[in-house]
MMTF fields as JSON, N, C-alpha, C and O atoms, coordinates in Angstrom:
{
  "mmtfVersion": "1.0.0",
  "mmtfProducer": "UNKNOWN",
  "numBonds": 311,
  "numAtoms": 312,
  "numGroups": 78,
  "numChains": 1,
  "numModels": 1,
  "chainsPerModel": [1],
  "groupsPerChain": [78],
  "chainIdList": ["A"],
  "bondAtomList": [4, 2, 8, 6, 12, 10, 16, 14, 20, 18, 24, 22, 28, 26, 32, 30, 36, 34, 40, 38, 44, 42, 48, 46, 52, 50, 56, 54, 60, 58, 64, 62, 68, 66, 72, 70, 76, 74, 80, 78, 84, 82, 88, 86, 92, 90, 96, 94, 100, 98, 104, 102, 108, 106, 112, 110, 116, 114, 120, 118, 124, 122, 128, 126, 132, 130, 136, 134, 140, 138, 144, 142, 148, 146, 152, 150, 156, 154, 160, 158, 164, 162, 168, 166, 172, 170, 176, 174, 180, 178, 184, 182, 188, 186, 192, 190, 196, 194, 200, 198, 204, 202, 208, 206, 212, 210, 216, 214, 220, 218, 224, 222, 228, 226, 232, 230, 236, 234, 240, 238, 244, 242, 248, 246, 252, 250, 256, 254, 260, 258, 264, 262, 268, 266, 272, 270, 276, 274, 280, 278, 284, 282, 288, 286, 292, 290, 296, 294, 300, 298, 304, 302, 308, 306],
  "bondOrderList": [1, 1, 1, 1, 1, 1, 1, 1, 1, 1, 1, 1, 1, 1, 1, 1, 1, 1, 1, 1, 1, 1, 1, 1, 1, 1, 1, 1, 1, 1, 1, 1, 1, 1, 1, 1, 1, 1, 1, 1, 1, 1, 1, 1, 1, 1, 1, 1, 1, 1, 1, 1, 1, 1, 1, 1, 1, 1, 1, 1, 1, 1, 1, 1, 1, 1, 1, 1, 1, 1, 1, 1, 1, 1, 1, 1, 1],
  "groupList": [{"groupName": "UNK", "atomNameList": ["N", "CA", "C", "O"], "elementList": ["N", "C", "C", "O"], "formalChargeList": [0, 0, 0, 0], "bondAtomList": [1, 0, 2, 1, 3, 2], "bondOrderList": [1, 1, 2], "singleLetterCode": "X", "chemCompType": "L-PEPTIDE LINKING"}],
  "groupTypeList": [0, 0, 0, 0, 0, 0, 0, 0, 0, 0, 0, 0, 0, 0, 0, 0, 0, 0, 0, 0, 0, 0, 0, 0, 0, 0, 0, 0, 0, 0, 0, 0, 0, 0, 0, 0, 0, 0, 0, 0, 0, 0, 0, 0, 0, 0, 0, 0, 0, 0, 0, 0, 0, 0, 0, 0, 0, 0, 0, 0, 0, 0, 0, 0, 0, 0, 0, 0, 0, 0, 0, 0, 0, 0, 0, 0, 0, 0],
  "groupIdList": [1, 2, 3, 4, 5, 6, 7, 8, 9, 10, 11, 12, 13, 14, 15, 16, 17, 18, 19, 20, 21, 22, 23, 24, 25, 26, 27, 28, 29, 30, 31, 32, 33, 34, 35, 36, 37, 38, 39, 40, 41, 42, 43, 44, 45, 46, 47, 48, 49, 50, 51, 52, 53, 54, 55, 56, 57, 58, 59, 60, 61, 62, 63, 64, 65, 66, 67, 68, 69, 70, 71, 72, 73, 74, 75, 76, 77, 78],
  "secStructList": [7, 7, 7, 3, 3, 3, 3, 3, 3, 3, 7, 7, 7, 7, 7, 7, 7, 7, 1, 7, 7, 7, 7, 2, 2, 2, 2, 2, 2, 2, 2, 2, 2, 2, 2, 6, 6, 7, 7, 7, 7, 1, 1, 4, 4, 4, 4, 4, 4, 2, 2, 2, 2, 2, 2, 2, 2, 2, 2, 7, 7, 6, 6, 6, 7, 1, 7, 7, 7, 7, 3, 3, 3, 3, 3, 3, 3, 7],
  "xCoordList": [-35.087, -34.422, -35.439, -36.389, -35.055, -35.833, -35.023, -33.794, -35.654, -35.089, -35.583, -36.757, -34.49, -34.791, -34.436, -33.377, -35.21, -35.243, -34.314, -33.553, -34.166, -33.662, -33.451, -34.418, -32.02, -31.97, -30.841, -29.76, -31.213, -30.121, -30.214, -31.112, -28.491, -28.288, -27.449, -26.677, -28.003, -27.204, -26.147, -26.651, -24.914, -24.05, -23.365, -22.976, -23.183, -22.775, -21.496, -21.792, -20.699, -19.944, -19.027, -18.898, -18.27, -17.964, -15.941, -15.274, -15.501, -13.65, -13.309, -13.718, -12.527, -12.099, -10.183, -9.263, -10.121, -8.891, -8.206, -8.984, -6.863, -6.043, -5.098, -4.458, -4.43, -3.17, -2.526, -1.768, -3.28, -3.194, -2.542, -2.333, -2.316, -1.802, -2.627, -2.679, -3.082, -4.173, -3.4, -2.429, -3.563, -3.208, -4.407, -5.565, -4.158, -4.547, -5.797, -6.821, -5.914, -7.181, -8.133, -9.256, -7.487, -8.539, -9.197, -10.389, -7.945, -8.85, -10.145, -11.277, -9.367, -10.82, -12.126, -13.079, -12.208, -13.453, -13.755, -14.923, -12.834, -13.436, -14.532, -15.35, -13.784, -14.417, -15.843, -16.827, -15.73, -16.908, -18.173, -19.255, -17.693, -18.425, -19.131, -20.144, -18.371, -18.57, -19.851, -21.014, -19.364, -20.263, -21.438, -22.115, -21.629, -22.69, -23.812, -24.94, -22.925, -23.542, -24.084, -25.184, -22.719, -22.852, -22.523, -22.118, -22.801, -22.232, -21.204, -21.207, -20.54, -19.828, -20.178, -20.037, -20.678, -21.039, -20.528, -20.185, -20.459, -19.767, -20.987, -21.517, -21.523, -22.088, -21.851, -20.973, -21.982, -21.457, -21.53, -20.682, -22.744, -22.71, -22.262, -22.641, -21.135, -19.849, -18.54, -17.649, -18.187, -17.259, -16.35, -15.182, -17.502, -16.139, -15.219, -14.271, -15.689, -14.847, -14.17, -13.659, -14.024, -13.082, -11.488, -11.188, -10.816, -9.433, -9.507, -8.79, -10.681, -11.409, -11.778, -11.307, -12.542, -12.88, -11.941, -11.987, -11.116, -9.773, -9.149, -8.803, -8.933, -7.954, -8.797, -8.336, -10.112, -10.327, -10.636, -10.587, -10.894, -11.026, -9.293, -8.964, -8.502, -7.274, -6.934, -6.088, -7.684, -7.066, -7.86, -7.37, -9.131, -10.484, -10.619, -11.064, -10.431, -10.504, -11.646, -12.187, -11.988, -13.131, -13.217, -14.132, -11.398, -11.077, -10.86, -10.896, -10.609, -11.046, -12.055, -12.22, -12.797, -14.51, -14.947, -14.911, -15.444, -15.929, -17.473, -17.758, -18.555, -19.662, -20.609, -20.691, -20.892, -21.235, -22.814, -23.271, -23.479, -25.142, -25.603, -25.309, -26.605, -27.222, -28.531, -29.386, -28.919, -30.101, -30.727, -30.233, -31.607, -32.575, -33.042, -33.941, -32.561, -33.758, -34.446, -35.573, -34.436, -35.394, -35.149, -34.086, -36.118, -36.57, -37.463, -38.554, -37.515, -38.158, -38.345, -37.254, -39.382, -39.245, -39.64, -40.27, -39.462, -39.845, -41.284, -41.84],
  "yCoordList": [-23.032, -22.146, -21.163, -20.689, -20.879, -19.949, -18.789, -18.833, -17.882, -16.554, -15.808, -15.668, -15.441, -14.757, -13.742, -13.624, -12.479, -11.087, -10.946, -9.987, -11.578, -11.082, -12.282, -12.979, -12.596, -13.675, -13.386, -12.952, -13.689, -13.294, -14.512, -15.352, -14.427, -16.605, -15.877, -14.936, -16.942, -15.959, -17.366, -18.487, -17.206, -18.712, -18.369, -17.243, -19.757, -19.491, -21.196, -22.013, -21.088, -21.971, -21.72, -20.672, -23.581, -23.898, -23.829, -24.53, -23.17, -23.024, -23.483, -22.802, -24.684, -24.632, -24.218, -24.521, -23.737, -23.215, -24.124, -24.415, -24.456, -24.83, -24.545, -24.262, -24.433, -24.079, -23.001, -23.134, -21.526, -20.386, -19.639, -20.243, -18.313, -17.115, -15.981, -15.861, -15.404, -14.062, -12.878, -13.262, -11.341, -10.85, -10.45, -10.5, -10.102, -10.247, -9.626, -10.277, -8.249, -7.691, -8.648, -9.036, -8.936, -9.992, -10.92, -10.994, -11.679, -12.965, -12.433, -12.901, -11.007, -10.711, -10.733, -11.387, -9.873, -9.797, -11.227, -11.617, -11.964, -13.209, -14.348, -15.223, -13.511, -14.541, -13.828, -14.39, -12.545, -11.267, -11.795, -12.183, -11.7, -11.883, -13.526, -13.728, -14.594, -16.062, -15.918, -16.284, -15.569, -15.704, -14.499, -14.569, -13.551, -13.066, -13.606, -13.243, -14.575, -14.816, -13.906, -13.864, -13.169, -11.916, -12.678, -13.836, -11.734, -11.794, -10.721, -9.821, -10.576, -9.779, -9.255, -10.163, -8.186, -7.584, -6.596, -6.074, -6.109, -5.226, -4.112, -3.632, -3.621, -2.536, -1.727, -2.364, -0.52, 0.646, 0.113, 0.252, -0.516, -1.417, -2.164, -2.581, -2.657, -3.701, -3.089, -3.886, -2.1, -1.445, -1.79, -1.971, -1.754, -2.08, -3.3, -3.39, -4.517, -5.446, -5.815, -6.925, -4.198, -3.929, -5.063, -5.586, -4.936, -5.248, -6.656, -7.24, -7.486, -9.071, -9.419, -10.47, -8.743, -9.094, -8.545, -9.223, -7.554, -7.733, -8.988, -9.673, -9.434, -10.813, -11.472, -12.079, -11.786, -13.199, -13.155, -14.3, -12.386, -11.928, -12.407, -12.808, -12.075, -12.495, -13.825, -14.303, -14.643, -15.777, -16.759, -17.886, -16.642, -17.655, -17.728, -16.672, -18.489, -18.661, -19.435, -20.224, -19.374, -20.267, -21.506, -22.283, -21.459, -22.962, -24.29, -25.52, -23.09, -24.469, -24.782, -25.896, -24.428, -24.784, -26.066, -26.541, -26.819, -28.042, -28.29, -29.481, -27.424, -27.551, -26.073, -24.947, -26.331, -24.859, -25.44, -26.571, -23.981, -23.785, -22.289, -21.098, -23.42, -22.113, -21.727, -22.587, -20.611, -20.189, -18.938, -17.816, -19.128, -18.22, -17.52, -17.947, -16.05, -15.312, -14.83, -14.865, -14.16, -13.335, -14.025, -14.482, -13.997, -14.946, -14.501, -14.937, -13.492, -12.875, -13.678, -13.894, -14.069, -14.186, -13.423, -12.443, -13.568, -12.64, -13.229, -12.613],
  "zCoordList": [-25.909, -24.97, -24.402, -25.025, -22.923, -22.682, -22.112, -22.053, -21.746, -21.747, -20.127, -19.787, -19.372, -17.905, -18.103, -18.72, -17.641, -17.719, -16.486, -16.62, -15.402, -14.224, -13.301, -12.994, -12.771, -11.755, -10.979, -11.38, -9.723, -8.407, -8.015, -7.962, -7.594, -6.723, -6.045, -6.231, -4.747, -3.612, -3.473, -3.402, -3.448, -3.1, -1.987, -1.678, -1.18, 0.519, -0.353, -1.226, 0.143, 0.439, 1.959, 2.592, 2.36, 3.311, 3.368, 2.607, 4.075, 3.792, 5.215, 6.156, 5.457, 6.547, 6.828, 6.068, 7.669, 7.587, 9.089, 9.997, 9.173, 10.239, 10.413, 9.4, 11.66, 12.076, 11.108, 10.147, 11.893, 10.666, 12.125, 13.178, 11.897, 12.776, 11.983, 10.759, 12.676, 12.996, 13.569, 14.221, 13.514, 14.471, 15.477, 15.062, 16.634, 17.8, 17.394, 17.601, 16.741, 16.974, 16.01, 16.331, 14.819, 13.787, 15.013, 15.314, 15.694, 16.708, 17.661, 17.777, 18.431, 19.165, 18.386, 18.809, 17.0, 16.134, 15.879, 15.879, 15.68, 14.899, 15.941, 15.661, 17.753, 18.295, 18.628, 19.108, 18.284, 19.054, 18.135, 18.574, 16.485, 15.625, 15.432, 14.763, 16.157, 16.398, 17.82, 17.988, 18.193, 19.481, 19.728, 20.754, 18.903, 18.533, 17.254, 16.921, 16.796, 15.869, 14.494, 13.943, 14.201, 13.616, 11.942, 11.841, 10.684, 9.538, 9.161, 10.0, 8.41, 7.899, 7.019, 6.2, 6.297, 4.736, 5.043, 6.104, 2.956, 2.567, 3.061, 2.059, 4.233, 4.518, 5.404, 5.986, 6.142, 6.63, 8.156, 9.038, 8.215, 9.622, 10.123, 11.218, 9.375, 9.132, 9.243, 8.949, 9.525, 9.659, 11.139, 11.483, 11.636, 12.793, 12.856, 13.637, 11.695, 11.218, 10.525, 10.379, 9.606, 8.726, 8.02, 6.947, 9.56, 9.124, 8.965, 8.153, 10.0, 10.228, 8.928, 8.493, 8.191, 6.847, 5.817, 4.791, 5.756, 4.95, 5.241, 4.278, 6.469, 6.355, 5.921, 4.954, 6.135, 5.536, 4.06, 3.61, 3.268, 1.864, 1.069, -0.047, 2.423, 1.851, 1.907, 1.151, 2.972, 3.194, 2.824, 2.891, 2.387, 1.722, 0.395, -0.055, -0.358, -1.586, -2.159, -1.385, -3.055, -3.469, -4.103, -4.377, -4.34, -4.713, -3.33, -3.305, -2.223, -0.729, -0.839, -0.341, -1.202, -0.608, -0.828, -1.963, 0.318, -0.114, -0.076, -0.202, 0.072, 0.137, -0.501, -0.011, -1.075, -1.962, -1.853, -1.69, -2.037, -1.889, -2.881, -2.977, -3.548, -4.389, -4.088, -4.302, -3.629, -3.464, -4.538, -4.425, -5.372, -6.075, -5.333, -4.609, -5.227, -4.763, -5.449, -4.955, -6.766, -7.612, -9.035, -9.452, -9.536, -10.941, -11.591, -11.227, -12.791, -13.391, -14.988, -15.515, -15.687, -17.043, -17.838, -17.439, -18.876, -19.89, -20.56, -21.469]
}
């Protein structure tokens, strides 16, 4: 066995959703944030997508996901 002092995995998985209902302001962000090619994070600079990322936190689960990705970013040993 070996032993890691420190490891971060960043995981991205894939949710597709259909024939759902949005309210109006979620759809504008969703298409503002699509066609800017924007992300969503939990940061202060993310705010104006607030209620966009409350719905989808509500409506994405991690048991849809059909394509999951693990990326290492930091890997420390002892």
């Amino acid at each position: 066995m070996k032993k890691i002092k420190n490891i971060h995995v960043k995981v991205s998985y894939v949710v597709g959703l259909g024939n759902i209902e949005v309210p109006e302001n979620v759809m504008e962000q969703l298409e503002e944030i699509y066609e800017e090619n924007k992300l969503i994070q939990d940061t202060p600079c993310c705010l104006k997508y607030g209620e966009t990322k409350d719905w989808l936190d509500e409506n994405i689960k991690e048991n849809d996901a059909f394509q999951w990705e693990h990326e290492i970013e930091i890997l420390e040993k002892e």
